[in-house]
C-alpha positions in Angstrom: 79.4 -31.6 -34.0 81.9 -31.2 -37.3 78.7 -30.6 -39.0 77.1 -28.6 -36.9 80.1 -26.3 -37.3 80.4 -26.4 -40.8 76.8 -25.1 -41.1 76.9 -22.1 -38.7 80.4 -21.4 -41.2 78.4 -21.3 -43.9 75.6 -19.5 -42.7 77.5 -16.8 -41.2 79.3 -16.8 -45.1 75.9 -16.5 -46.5 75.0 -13.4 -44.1 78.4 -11.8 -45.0 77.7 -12.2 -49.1 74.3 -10.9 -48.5 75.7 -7.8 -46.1 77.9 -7.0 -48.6 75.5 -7.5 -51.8 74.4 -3.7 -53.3 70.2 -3.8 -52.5 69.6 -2.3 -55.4 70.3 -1.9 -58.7 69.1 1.5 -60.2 68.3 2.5 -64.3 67.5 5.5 -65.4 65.8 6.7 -69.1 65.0 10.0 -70.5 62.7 11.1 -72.4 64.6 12.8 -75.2 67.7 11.4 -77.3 70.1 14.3 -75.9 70.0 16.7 -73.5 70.6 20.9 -74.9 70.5 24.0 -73.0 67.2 25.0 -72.5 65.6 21.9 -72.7 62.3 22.0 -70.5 59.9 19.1 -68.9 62.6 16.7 -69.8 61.4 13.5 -68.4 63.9 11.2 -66.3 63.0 7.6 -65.5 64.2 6.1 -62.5 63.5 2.1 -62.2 64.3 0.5 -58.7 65.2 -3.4 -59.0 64.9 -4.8 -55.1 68.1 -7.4 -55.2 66.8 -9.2 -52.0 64.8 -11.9 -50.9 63.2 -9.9 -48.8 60.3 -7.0 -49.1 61.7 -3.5 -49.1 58.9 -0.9 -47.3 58.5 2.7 -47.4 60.7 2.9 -50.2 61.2 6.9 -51.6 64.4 8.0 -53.7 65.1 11.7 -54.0 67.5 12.9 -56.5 69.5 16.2 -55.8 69.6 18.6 -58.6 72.4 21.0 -59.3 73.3 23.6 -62.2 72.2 23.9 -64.5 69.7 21.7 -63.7 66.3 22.5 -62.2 62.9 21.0 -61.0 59.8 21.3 -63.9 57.6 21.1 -61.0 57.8 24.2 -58.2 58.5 22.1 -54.9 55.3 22.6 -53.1 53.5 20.3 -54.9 50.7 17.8 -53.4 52.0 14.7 -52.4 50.7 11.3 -55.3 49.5 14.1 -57.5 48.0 12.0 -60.5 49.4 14.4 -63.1 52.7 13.9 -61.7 53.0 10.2 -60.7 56.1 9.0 -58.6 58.2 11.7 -58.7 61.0 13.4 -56.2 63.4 16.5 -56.4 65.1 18.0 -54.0 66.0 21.3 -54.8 69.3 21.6 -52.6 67.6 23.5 -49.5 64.5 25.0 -50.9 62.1 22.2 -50.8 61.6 18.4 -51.6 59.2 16.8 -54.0 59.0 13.1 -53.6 56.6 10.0 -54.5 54.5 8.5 -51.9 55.9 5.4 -49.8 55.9 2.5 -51.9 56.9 -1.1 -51.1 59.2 -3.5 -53.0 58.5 -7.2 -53.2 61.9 -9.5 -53.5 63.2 -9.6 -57.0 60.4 -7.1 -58.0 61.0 -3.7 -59.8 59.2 0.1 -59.2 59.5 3.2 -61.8 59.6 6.6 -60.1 59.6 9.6 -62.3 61.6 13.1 -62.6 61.3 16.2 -64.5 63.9 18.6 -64.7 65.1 21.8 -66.7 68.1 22.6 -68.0 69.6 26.4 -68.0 69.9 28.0 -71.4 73.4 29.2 -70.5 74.6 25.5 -69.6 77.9 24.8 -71.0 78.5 21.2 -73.0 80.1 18.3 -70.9 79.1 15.6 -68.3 77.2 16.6 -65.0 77.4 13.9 -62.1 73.6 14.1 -59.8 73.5 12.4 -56.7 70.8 10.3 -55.6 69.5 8.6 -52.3 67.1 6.0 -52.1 65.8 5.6 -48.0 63.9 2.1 -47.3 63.1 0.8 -44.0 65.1 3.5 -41.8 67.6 3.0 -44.0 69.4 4.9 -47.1 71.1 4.3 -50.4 73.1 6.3 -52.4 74.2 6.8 -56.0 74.9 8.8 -58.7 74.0 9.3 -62.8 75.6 11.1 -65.2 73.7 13.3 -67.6 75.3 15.0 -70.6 74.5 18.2 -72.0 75.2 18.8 -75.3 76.1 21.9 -77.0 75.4 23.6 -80.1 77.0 22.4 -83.5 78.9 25.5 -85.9 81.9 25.2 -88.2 83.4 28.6 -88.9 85.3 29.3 -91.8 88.9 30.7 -91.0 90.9 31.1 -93.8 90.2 30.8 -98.1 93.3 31.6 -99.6 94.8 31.0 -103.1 98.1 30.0 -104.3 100.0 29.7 -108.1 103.2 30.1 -109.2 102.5 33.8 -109.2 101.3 36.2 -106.6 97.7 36.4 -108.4 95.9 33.8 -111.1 95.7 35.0 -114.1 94.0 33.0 -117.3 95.9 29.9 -118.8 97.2 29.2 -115.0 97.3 26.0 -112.6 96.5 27.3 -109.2 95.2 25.6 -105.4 92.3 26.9 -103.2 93.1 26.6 -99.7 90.2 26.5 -97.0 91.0 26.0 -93.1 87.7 25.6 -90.9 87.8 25.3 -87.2 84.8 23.6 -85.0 83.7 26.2 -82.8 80.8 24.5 -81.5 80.7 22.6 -78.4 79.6 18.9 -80.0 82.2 16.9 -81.9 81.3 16.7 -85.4 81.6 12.4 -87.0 82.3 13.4 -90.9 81.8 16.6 -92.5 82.2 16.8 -96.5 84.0 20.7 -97.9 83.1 20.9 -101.8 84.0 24.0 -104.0 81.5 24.4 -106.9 82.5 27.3 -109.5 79.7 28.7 -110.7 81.7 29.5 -114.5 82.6 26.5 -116.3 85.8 28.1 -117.4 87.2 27.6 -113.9 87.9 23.7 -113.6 88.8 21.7 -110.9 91.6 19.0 -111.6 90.5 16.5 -109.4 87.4 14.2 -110.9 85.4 15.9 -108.4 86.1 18.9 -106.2 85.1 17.2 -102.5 87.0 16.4 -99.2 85.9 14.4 -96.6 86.7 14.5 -93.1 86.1 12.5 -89.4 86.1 13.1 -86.1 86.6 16.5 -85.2 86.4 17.4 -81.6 85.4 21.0 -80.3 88.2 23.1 -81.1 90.0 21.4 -83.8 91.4 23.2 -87.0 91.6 21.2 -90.4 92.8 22.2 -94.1 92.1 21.4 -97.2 93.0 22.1 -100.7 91.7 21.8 -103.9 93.9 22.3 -107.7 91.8 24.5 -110.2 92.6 25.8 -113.9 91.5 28.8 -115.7 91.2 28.6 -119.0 93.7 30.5 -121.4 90.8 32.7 -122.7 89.0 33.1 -119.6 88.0 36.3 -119.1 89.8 38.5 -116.6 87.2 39.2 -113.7 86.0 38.0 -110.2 84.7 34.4 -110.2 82.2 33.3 -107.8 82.6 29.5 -106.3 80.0 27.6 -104.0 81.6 26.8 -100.9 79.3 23.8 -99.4 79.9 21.8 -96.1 78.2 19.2 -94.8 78.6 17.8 -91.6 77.3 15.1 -89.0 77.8 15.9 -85.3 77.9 13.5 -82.2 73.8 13.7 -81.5 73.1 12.6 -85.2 72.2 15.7 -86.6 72.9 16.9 -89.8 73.6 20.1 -91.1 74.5 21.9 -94.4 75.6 25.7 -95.5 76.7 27.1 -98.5 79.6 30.3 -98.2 80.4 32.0 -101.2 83.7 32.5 -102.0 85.6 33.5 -105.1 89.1 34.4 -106.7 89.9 37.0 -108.7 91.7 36.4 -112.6 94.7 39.2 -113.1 95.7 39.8 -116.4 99.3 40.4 -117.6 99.9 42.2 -120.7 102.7 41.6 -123.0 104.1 43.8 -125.3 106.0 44.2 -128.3 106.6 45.3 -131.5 104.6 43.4 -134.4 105.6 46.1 -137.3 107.9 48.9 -138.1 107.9 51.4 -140.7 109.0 54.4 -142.1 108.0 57.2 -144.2 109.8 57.6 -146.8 110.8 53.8 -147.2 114.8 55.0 -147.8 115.5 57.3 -145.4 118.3 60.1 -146.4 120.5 61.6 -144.5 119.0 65.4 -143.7 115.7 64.4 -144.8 113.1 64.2 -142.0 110.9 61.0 -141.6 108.5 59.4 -139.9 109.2 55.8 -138.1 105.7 53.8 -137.0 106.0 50.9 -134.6 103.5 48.9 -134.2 102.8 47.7 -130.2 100.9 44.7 -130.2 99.0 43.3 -126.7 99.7 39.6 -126.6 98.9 39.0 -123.3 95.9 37.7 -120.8 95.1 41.2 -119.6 95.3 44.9 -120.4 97.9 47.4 -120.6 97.1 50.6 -119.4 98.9 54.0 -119.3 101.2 52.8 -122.4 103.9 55.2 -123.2 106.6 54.5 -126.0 110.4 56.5 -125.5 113.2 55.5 -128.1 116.7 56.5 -126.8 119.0 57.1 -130.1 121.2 59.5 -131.6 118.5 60.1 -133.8 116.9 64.1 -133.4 113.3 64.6 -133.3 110.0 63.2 -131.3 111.4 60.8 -129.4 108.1 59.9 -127.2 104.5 58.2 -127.7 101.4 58.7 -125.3 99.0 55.6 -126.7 97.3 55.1 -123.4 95.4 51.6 -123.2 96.4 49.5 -125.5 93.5 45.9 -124.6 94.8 42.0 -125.4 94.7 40.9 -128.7 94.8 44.9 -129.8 97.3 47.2 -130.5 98.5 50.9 -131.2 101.0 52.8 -133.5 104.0 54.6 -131.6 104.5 57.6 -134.3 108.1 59.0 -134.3 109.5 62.1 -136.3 113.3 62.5 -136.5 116.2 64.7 -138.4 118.9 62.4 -139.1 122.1 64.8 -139.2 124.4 62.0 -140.8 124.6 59.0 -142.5 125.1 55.3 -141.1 123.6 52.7 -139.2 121.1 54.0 -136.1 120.8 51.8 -133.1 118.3 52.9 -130.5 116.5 51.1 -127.4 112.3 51.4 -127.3 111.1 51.4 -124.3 107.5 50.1 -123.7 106.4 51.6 -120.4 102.6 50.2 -119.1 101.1 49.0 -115.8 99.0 46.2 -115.7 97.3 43.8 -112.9 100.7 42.5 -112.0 101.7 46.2 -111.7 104.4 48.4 -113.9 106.4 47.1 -116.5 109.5 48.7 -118.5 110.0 46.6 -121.4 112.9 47.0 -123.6 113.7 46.1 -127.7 116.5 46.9 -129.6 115.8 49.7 -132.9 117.8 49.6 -135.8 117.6 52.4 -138.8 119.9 53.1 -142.0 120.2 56.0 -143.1 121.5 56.6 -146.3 124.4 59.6 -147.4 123.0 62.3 -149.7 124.1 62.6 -153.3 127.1 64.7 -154.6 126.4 68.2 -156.1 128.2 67.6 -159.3 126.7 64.1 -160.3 123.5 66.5 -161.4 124.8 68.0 -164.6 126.6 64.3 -165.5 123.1 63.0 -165.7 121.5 66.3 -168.1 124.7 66.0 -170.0 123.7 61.7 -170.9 120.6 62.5 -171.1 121.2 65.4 -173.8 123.4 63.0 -175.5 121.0 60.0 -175.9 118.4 62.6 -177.0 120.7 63.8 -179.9 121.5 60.4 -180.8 118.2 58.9 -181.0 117.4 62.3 -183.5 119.9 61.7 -185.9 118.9 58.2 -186.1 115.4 59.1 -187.0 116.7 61.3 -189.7 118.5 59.2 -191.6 116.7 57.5 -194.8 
């Protein structure tokens, strides 16, 4: 009898397992790597495993489509339709497409087939579908998940320069910042920024002029930078550079662009006096004369609107239009004054010009002697020696 009650125990243990076992385990494959909107005639696998000892009959499954999902097939198609083998949609009220009956041996396996759309205007994520499988008077019920992925675009947000001054100007270290954002809907694995000048006076400091980055999710903002120098005898102009990305997104597709960018080389002039002269060399008081200054451009750019004013006690032309004066040139300031007295001159010269970096005042320091005139009675001291010296040097030669 102890027996006998151990077995029904163990039976009825077995029946509960069994009861409580899942019929069915369900796979699904598709026909493409990933899933995009639009996609059409995608092909979905469905394979049935029977998990029971026993035959399964009258087996169908029918999987439930919602947005922005579709059926391939219109709905009021002949049932085991050879084009079409072992498929089954419903399309939420308007009509089911489903395989014919088909049995399942124990252990055994069946494929059933879908084909489905997906609507262009599908946004990027994870859709759950339902499914039921119905065997025997009976029904079973599950779910896959499908994702949709979206389209892949880095946008450029921001290129901006930086130095030590507002602009770059030849001779100068400076940093190109770039901040891109991805925009797109699919996270992008690696993506690789390089700037390429296109004029070998602009060089980068690194060895190379690349950034790499990883794992960027939809949305995400990241910056770079990347140190530059311009030469000191680069010329002053707009310098295109290659902007070149390439990136890797989640579906394994690569792209590449190219943006051009660029900065733009300001010049600064710098100005001052290389030479100073006058005419006559020994300047008398009352006498007029002429004072030349040389302005000399020593700087990376031009200097343009140049005008020269000297503020003194001196009388006279006291202001010089010379206009543009170039780098590495120059231009003569020409002055004509009426010194009134005698003594040391001071004066300030001031070198007015705008260049890149906007206007400029610069100031130097002048300094002119002028010399007293002669007294009016030292003239007829000097015929009077020289009448003498004459006279003497006569008698001399008379003499035998």
């Amino acid at each position: 009898m102890r027996f006998n009650y151990k077995l029904v125990l163990l039976i009825m243990l077995v029946s509960v397992i069994n009861a409580g076992a899942q019929p069915f385990d369900v796979t699904t494959v598709l026909s493409v790597p990933q899933l995009t909107p639009g996609d059409r005639n995608i092909g979905l696998e469905f394979t049935i495993q029977n998990n029971q000892d026993v035959p399964i009959g009258n087996v169908k499954a029918y999987l439930f489509l919602r947005y922005p999902f579709s059926a391939s097939i219109s709905p009021n198609n002949k049932l085991g339709e050879i084009s079409y083998p072992g498929y089954l949609i419903s399309t939420g009220g308007s009509g089911d497409e489903y395989t014919p009956y088909f049995d399942l041996p124990p252990k055994m396996s069946r494929k059933t087939f879908f084909k489905i759309d997906i609507d262009r205007s599908a946004n990027y994520g994870e859709y759950d579908l339902p499914y039921t499988i119905y065997y025997d008077n009976k029904e079973y019920n599950g779910k896959i998940t499908l994702t949709i992925k979206g389209n892949t675009l880095i946008e450029i947000k921001n290129v901006s320069v930086a130095s030590n001054n507002s602009q770059v100007e030849p001779g100068e270290v400076f940093k190109i910042q770039v901040s891109f954002e991805n925009v797109g809907d699919n996270e992008i694995k690696w993506l690789k920024l390089s700037l390429n000048p296109k004029d070998k006076t602009l060089i980068p400091l690194s060895s190379d002029s690349e950034m790499i980055f990883r794992d960027i999710p939809h949305g995400s903002i990241r910056d770079s930078e990347v140190w530059f120098s311009l030469e000191k005898n680069a010329a002053v102009k707009n310098y295109p550079i290659d902007l070149e990305l390439t990136y890797l997104d989640e579906r394994g597709i690569e792209f590449n662009e190219t943006k051009l960018v660029g900065i733009v080389a300001s010049g600064r002039a710098n100005m001052d006096i290389a030479k100073k002269t006058t005419e006559p060399a020994v300047i008398v008081e009352n006498n007029p004369f002429t004072l030349t200054l040389k302005i000399e451009n020593t700087g990376t750019g031009d200097a343009k609107g140049v005008i020269a004013r000297l503020d003194s006690t001196l009388i006279g032309d006291d202001l010089a239009y010379l206009g543009e004066i170039k780098k590495d040139d120059y231009s003569n300031a020409l002055f004509m004054f009426d010194p009134d007295g005698s003594g040391k001159k001071s004066g300030i010269l001031h070198i007015i010009y705008e260049d890149d970096f906007g206007k400029h005042d610069v100031q130097k320091e002048i300094n002119i002697v002028v010399n007293p005139a002669q007294g009016g009675n030292l003239l007829p001291v000097l015929i009077g020696i020289i009448v003498i010296v004459i006279i003497v040097i006569f008698l001399k030669r008379r003499k035998p």
